[in-house]
py3Dmol code that shows the C-alpha trace and the ligand (Angstrom):
import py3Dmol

protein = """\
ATOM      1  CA  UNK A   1     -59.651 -50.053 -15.452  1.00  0.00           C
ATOM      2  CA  UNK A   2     -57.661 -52.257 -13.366  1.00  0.00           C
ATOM      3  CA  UNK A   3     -54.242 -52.664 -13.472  1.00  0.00           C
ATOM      4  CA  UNK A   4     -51.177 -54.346 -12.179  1.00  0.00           C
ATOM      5  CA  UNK A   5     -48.424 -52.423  -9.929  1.00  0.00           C
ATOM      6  CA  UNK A   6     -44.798 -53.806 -10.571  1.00  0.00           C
ATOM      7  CA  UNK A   7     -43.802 -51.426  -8.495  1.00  0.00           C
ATOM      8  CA  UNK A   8     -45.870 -49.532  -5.481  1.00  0.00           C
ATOM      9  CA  UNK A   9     -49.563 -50.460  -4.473  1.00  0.00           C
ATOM     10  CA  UNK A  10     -52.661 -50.180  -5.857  1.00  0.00           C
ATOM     11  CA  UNK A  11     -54.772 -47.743  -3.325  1.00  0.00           C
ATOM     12  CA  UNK A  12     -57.677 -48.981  -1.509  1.00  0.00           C
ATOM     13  CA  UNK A  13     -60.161 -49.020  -0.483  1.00  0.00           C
ATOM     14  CA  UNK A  14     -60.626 -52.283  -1.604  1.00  0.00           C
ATOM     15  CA  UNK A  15     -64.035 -54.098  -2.328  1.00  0.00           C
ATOM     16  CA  UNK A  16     -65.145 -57.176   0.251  1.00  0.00           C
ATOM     17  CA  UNK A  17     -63.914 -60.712  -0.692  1.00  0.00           C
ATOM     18  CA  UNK A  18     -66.547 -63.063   0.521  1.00  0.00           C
ATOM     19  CA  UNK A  19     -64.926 -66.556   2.714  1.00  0.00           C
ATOM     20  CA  UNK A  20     -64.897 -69.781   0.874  1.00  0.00           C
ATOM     21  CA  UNK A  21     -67.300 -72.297   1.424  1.00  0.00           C
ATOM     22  CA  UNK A  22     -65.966 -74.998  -1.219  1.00  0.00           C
ATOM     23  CA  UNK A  23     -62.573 -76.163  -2.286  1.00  0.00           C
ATOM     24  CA  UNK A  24     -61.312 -78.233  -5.606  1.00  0.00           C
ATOM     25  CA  UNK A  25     -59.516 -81.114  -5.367  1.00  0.00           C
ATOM     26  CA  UNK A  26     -58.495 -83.987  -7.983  1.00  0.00           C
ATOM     27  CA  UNK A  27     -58.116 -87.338  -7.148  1.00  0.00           C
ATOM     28  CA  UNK A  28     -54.929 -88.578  -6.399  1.00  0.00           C
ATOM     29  CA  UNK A  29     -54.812 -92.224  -7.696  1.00  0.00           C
ATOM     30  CA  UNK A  30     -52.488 -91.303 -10.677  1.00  0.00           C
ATOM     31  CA  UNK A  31     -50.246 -89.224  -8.478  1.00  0.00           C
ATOM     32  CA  UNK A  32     -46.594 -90.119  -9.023  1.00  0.00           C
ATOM     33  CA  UNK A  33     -43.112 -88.551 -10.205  1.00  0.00           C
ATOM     34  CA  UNK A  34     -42.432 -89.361 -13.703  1.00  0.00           C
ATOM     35  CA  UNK A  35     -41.073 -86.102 -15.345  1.00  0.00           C
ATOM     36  CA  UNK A  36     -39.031 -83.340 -13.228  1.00  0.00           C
ATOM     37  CA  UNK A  37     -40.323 -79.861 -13.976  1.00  0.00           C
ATOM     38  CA  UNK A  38     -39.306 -78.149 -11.096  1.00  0.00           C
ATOM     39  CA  UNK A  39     -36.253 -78.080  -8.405  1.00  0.00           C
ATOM     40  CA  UNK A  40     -37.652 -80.203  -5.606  1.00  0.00           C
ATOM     41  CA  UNK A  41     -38.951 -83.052  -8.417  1.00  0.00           C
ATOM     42  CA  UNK A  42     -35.527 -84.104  -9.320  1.00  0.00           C
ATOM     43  CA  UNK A  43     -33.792 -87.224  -9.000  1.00  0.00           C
ATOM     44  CA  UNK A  44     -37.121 -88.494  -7.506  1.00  0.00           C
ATOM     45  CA  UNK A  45     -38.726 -90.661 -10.422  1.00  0.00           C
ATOM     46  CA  UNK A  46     -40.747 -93.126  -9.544  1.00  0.00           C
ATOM     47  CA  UNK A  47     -40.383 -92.496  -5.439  1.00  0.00           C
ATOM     48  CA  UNK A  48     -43.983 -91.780  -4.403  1.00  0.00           C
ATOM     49  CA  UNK A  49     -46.139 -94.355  -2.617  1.00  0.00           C
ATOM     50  CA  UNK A  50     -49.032 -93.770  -4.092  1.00  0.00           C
ATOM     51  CA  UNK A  51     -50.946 -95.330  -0.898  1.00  0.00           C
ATOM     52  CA  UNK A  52     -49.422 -93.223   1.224  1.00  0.00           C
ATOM     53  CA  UNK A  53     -49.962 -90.458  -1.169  1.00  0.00           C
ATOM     54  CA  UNK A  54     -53.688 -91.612  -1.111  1.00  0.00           C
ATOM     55  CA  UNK A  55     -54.235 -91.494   2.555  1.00  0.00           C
ATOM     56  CA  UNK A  56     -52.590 -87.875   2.989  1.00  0.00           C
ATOM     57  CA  UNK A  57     -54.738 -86.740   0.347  1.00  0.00           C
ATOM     58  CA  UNK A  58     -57.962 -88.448   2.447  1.00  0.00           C
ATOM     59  CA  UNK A  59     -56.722 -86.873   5.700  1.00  0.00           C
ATOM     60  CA  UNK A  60     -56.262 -83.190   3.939  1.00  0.00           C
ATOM     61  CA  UNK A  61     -59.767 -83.872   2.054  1.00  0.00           C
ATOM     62  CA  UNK A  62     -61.465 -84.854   5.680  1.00  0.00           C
ATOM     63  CA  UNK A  63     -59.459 -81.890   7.427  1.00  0.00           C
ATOM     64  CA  UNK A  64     -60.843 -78.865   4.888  1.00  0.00           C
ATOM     65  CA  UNK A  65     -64.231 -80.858   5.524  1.00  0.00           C
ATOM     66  CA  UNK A  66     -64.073 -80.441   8.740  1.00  0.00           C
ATOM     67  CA  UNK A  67     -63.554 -76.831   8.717  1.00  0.00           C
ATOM     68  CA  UNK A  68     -66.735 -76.556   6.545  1.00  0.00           C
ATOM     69  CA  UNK A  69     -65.920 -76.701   2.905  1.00  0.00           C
ATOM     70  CA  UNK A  70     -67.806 -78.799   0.691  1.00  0.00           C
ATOM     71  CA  UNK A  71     -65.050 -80.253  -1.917  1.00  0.00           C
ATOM     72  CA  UNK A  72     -65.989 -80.379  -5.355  1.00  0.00           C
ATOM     73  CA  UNK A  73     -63.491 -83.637  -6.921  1.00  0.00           C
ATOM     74  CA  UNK A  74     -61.495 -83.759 -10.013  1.00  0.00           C
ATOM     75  CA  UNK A  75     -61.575 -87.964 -11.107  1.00  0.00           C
ATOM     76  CA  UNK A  76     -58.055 -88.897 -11.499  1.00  0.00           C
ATOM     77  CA  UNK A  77     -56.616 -89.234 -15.158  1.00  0.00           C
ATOM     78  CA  UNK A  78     -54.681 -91.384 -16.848  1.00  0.00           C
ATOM     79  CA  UNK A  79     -50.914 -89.925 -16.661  1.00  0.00           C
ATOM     80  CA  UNK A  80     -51.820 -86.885 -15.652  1.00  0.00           C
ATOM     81  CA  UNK A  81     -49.467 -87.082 -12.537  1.00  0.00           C
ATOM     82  CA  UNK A  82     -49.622 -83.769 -11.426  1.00  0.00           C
ATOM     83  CA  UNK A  83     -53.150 -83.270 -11.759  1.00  0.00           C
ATOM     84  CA  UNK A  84     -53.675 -83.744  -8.020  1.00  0.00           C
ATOM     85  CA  UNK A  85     -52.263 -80.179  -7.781  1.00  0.00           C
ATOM     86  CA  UNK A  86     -55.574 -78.553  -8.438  1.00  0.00           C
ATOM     87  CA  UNK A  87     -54.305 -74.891  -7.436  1.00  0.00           C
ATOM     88  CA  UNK A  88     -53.099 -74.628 -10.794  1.00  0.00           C
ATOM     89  CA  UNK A  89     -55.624 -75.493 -13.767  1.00  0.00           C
ATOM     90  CA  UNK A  90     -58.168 -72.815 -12.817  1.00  0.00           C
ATOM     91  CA  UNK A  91     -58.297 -69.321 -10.889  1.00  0.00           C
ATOM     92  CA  UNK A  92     -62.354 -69.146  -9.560  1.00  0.00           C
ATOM     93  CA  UNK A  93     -63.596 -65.668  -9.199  1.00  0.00           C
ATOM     94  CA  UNK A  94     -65.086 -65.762  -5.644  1.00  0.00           C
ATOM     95  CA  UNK A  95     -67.165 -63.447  -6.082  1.00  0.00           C
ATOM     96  CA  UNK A  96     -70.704 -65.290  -6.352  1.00  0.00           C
ATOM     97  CA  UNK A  97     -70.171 -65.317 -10.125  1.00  0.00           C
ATOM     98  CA  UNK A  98     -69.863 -68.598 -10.731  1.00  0.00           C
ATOM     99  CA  UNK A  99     -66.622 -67.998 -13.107  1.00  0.00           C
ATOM    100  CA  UNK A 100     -63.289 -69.029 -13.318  1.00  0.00           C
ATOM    101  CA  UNK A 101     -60.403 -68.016 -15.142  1.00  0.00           C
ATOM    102  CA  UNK A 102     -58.444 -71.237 -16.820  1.00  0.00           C
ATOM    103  CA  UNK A 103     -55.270 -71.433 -16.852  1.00  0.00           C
ATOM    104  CA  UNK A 104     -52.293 -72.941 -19.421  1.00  0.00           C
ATOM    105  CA  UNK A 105     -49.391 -74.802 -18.147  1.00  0.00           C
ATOM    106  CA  UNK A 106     -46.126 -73.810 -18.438  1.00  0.00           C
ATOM    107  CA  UNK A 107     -45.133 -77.116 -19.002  1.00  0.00           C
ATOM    108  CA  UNK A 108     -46.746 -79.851 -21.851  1.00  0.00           C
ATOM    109  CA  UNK A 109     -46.570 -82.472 -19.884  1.00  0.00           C
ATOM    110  CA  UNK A 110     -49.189 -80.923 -17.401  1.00  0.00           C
ATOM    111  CA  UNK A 111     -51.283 -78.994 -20.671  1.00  0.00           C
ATOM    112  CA  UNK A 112     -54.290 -81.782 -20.857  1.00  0.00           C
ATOM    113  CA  UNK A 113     -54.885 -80.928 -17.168  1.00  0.00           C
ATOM    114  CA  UNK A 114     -56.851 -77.726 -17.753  1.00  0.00           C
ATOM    115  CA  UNK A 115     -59.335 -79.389 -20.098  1.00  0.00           C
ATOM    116  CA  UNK A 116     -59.612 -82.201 -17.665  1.00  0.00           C
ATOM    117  CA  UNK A 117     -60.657 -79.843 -14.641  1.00  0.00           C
ATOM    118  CA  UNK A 118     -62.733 -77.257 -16.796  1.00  0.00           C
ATOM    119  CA  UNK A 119     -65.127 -80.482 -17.233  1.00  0.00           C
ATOM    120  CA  UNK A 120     -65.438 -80.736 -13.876  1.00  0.00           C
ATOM    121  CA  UNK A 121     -66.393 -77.187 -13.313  1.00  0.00           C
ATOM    122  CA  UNK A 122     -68.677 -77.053 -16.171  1.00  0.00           C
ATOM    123  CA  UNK A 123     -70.126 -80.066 -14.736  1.00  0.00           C
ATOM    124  CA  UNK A 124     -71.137 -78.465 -11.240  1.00  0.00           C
ATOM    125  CA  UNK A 125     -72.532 -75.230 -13.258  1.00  0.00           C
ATOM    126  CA  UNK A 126     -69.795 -73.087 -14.088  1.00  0.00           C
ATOM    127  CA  UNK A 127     -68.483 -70.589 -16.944  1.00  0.00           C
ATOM    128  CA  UNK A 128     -64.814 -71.377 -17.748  1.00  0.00           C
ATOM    129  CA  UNK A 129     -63.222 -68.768 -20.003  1.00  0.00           C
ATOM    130  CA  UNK A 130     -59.240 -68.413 -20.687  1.00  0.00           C
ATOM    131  CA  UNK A 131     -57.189 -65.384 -20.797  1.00  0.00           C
ATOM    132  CA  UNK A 132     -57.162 -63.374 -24.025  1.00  0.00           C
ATOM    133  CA  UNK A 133     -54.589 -64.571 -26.064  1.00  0.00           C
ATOM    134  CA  UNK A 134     -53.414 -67.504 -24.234  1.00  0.00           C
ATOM    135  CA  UNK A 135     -50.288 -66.648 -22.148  1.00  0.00           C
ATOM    136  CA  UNK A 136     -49.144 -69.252 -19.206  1.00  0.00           C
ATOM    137  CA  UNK A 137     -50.926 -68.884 -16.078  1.00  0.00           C
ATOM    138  CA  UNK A 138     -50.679 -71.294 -13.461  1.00  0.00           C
ATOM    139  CA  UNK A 139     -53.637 -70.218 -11.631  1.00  0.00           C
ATOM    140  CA  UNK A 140     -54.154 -70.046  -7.448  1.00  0.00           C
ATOM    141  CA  UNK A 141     -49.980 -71.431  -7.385  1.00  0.00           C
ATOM    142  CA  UNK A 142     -48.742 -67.932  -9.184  1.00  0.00           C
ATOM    143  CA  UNK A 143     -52.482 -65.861  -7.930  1.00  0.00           C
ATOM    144  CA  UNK A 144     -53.145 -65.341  -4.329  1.00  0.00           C
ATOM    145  CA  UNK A 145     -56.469 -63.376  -3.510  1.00  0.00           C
ATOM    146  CA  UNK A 146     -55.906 -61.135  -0.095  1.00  0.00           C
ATOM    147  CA  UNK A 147     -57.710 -62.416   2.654  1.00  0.00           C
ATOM    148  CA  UNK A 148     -61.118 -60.346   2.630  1.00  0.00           C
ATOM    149  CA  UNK A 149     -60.387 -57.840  -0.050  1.00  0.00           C
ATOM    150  CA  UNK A 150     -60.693 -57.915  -3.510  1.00  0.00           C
ATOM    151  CA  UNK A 151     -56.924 -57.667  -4.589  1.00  0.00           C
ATOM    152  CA  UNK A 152     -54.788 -60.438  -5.957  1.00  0.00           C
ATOM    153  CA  UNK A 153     -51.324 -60.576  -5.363  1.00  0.00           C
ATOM    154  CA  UNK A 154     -49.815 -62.562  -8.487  1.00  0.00           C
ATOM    155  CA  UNK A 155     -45.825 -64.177  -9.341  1.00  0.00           C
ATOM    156  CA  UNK A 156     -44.225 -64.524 -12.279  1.00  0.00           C
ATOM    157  CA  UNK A 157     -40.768 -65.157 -13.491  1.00  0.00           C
ATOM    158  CA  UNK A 158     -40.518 -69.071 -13.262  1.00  0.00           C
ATOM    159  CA  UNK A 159     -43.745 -69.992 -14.540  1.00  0.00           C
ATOM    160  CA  UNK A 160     -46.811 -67.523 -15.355  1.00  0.00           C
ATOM    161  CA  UNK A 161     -45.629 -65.248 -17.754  1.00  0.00           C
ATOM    162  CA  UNK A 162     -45.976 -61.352 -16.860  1.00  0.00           C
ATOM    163  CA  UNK A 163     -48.369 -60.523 -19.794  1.00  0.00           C
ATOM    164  CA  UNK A 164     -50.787 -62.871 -18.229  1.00  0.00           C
ATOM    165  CA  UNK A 165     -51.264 -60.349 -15.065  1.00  0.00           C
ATOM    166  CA  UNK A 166     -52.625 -57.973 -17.425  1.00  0.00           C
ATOM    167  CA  UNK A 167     -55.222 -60.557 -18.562  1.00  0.00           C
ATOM    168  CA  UNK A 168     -56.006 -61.798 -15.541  1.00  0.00           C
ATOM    169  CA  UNK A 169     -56.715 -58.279 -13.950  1.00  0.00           C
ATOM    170  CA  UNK A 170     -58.871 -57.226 -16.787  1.00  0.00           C
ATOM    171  CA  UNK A 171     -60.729 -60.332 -16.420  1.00  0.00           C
ATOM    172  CA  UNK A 172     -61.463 -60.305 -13.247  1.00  0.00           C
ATOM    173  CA  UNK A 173     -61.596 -56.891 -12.599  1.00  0.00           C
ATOM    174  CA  UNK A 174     -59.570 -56.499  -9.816  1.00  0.00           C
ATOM    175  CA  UNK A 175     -56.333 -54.727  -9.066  1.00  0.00           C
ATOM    176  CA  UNK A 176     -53.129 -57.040  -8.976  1.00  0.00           C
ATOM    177  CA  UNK A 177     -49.961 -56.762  -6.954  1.00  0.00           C
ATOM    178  CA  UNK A 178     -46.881 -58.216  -9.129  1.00  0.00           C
ATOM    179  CA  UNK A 179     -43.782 -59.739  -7.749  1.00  0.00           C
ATOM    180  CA  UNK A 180     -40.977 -61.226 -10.103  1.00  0.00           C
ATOM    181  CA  UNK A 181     -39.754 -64.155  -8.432  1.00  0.00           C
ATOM    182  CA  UNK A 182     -36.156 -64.984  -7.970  1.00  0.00           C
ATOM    183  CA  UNK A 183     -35.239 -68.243  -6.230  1.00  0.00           C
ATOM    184  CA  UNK A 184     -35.753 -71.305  -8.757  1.00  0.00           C
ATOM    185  CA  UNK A 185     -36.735 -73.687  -4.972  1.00  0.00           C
ATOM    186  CA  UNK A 186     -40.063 -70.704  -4.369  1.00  0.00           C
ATOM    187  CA  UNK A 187     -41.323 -71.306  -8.535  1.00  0.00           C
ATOM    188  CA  UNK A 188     -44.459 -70.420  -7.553  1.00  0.00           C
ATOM    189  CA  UNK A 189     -46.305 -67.919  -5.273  1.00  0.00           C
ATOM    190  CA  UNK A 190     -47.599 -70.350  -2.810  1.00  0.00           C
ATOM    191  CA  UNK A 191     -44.316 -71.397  -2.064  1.00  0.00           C
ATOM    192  CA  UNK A 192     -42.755 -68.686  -0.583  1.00  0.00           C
ATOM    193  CA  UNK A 193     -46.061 -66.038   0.557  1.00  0.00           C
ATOM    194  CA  UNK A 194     -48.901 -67.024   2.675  1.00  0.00           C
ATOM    195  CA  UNK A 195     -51.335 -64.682   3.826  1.00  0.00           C
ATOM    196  CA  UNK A 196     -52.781 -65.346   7.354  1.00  0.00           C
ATOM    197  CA  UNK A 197     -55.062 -62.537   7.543  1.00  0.00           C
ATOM    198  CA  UNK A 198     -55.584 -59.345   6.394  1.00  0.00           C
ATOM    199  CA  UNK A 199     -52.463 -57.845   8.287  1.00  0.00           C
ATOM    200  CA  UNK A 200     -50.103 -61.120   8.661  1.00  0.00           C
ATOM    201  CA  UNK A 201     -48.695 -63.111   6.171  1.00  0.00           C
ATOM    202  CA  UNK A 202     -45.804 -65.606   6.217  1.00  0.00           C
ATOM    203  CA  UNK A 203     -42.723 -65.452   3.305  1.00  0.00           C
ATOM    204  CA  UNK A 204     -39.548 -66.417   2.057  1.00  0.00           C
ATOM    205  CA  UNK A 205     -37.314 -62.905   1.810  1.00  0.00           C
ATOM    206  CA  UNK A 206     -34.974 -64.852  -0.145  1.00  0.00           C
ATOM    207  CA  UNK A 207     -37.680 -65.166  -3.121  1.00  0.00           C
ATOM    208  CA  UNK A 208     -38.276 -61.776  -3.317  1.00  0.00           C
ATOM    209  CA  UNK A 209     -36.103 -58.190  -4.397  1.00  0.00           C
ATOM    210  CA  UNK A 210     -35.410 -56.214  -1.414  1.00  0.00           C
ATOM    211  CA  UNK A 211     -38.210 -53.725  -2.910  1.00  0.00           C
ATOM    212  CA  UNK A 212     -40.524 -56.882  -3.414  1.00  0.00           C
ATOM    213  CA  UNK A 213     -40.033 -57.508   0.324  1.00  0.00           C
ATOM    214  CA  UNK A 214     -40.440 -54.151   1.451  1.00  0.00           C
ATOM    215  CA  UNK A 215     -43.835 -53.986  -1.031  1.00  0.00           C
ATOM    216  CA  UNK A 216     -44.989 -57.388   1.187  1.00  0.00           C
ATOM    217  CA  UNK A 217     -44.489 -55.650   4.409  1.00  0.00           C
ATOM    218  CA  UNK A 218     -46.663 -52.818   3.487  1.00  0.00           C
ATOM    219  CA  UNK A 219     -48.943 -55.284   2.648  1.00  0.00           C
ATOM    220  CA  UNK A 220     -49.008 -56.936   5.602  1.00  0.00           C
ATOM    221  CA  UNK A 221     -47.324 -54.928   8.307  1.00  0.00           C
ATOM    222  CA  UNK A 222     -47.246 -57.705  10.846  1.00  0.00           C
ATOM    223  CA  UNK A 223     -45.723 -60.244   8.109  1.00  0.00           C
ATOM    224  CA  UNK A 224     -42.917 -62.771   9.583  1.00  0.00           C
ATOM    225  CA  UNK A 225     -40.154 -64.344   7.868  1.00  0.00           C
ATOM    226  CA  UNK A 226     -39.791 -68.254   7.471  1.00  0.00           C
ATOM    227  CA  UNK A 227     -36.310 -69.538   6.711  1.00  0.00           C
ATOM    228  CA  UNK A 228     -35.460 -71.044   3.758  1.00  0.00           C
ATOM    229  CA  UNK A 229     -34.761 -74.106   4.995  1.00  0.00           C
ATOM    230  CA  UNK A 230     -38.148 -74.829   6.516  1.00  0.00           C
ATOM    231  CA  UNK A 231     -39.767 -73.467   3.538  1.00  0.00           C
ATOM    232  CA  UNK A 232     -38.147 -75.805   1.416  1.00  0.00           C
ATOM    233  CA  UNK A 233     -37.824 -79.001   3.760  1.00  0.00           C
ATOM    234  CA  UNK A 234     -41.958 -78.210   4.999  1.00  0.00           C
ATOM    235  CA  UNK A 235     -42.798 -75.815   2.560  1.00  0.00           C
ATOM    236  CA  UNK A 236     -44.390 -73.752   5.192  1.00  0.00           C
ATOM    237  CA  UNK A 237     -45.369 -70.587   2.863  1.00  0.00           C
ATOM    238  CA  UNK A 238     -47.710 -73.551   1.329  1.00  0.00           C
ATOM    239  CA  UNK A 239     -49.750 -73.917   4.234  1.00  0.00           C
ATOM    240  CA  UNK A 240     -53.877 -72.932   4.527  1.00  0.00           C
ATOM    241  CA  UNK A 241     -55.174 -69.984   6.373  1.00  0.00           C
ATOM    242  CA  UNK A 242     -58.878 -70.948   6.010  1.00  0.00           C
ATOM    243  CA  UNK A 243     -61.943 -70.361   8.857  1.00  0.00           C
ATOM    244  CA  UNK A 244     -60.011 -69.452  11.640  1.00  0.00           C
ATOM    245  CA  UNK A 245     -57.870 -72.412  10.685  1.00  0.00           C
ATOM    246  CA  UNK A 246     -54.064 -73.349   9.669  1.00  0.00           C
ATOM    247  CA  UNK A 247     -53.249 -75.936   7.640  1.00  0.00           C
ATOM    248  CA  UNK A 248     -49.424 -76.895   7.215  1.00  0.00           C
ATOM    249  CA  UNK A 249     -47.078 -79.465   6.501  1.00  0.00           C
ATOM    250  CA  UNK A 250     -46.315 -81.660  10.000  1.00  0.00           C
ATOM    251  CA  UNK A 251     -43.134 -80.275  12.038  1.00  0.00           C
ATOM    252  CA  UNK A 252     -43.568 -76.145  10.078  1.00  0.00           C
ATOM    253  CA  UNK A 253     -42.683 -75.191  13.597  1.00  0.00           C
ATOM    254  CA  UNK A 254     -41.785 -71.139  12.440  1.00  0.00           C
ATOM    255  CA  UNK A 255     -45.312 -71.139  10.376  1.00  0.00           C
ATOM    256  CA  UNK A 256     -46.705 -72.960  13.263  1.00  0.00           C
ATOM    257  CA  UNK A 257     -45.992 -70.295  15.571  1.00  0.00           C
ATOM    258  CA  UNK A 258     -46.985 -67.304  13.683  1.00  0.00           C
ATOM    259  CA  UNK A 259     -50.243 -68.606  12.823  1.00  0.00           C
ATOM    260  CA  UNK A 260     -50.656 -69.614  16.526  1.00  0.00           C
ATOM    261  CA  UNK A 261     -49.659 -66.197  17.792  1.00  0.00           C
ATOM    262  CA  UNK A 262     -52.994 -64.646  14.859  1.00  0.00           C
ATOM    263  CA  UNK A 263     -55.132 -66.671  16.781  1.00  0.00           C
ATOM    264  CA  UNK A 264     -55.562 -69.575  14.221  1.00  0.00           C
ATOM    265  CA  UNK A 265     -56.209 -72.968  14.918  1.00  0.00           C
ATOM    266  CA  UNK A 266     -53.335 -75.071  13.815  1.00  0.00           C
ATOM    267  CA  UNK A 267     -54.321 -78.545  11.692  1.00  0.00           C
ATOM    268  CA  UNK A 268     -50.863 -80.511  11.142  1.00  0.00           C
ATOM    269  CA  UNK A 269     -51.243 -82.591   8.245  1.00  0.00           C
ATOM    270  CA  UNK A 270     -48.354 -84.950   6.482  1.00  0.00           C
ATOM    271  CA  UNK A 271     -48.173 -84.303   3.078  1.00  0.00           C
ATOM    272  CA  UNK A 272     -44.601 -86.164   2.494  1.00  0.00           C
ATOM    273  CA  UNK A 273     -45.666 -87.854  -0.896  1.00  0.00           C
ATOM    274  CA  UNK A 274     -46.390 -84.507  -2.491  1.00  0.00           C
ATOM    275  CA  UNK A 275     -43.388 -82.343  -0.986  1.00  0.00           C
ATOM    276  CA  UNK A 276     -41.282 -84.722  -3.270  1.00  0.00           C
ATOM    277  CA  UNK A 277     -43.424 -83.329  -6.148  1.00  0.00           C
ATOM    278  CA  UNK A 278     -42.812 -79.551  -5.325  1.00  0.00           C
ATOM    279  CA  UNK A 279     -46.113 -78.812  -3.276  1.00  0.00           C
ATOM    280  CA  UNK A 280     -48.027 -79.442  -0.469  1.00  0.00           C
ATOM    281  CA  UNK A 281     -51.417 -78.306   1.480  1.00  0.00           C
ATOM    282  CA  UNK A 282     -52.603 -74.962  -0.969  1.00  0.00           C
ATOM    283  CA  UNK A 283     -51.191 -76.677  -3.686  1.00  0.00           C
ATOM    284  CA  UNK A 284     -53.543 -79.721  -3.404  1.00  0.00           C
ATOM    285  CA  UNK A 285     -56.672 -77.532  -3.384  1.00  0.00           C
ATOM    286  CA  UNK A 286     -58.271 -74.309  -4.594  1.00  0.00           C
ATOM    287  CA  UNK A 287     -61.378 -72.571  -2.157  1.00  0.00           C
ATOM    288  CA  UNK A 288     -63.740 -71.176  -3.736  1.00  0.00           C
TER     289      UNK A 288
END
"""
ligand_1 = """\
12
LIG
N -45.114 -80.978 -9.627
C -45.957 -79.829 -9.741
C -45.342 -78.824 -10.697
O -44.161 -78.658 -10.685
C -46.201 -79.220 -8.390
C -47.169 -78.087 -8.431
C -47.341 -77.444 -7.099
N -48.369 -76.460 -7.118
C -48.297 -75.252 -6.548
N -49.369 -74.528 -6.527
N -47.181 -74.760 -6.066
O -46.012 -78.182 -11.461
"""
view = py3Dmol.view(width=600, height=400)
view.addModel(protein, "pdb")
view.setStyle({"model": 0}, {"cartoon": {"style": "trace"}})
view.addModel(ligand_1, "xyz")
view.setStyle({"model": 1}, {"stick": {}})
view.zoomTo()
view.show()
């Protein structure tokens, strides 16, 4: 049975995690600020230019095409203004199975989202089932798979709730790495770990315990450390290791050089609108 570690590592070896060839997105036309659920959201009601939020989400949407993904699109719904952030309705397997995991918000205000995208994934041919007994999961922004391997390293603390990991790793079968977050600014996983490869991954050591960090450098023994500063200000931890590719908030010059050094191919990409909202280039899409 699989389980989750809140403390050492699950052994290995672990089974192959096949690349993505799609990503989720939802359509951004009823993107805006209007309630502030999170550190970076407040005192910004009402700031974002939703055209200019519109043509960063085009330019992300024609970059992830461009690396080969087919994107699957959420329509936009009526004040549902975080539903752009499509990491965190739905966790998809990946594994050829055709399911995904739903998730529930931690917050009301995004609740109706979940429904919104399981339609869309039923739509395209896919089995949407939620965790047994409901606890909050927020998906791909608290669930990271490891590049390659069939292990999913999972937060909690701010938003999913720890009982969900137990869920989530009997429901997908699959061993899961637990880290208690501790910085209100990193709320999610996405925002302050970012896997590169199977051997490099980018984080915030301020988000972590000093064991948690230790835990990420096993992990990842070539793992580099992004100030806090440009985490928050570019949330570089948010970027996309995808293909061979990067893609990161414009001007992530610490990410930028670390995934330069592993080789990648780095895709700058302005995703100003949505850094007001708490999220950026992972949290606008989920590869499946
Ligand atoms: N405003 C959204 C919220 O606070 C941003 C979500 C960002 N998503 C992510 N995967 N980090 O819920």
């Amino acid at each position: 049975m699989p389980s989750v570690y809140d403390t050492g590592l699950p052994p290995g070896p672990f089974a192959d995690l096949p690349p993505p060839t799609c990503a989720l997105m939802a359509h951004p036309a009823d993107f805006q600020i209007v309630w502030e659920i999170n550190a970076h959201m407040s005192g910004r009601a009402g700031s974002v230019d939703v055209s200019l939020a519109h043509a960063q989400w085009t330019r992300l949407r024609e970059a992830l095409e461009a690396i080969g993904l087919e994107i699957l699109v959420v329509p936009a719904s009526p004040g549902l203004c975080d539903l752009v952030f499509t990491a965190n309705q739905s966790f998809p397997m990946r594994d050829g199975s055709r399911r995904i995991v739903l998730a529930k918000m931690r917050a009301l205000e995004r609740a109706p989202e979940v429904l919104v995208v399981a339609k869309t994934w039923t739509q395209a041919g896919y089995l949407v089932e939620p965790l047994r007994g409901d606890p909050v999961f927020e998906a791909g922004g608290d669930a990271l798979w490891v590049p390659g391997r069939r292990v999913v390293l999972c937060g909690h603390g701010f938003r999913t709730d720890r009982p969900a990991l137990d869920e989530l790793a009997l429901a997908i079968d699959a061993p899961i790495v637990a880290f208690h977050l501790q910085d209100e600014r990193f709320y999610h996983l996405d925002t302050c770990l970012c896997p590169l490869d199977s051997t490099c991954a980018l984080y915030v050591a301020e988000a972590f315990s000093e064991a948690d960090v230790a835990r990420i450098l096993q992990i990842f023994p070539q793992a580099v450390a992004i100030s806090v500063d440009e985490a928050t200000t570019h949330f570089s931890c948010n970027g996309a290791s995808i293909r061979g590719h990067f893609l990161v908030q414009r001007g992530a010059d610490q990410a930028i050089e670390v995934a330069r050094s592993r080789g990648l191919v780095i895709v700058q990409l302005d995703t100003g609108e949505f850094l007001k909202s708490g999220g950026s280039v992972t949290c606008l899409h989920n590869v499946f």
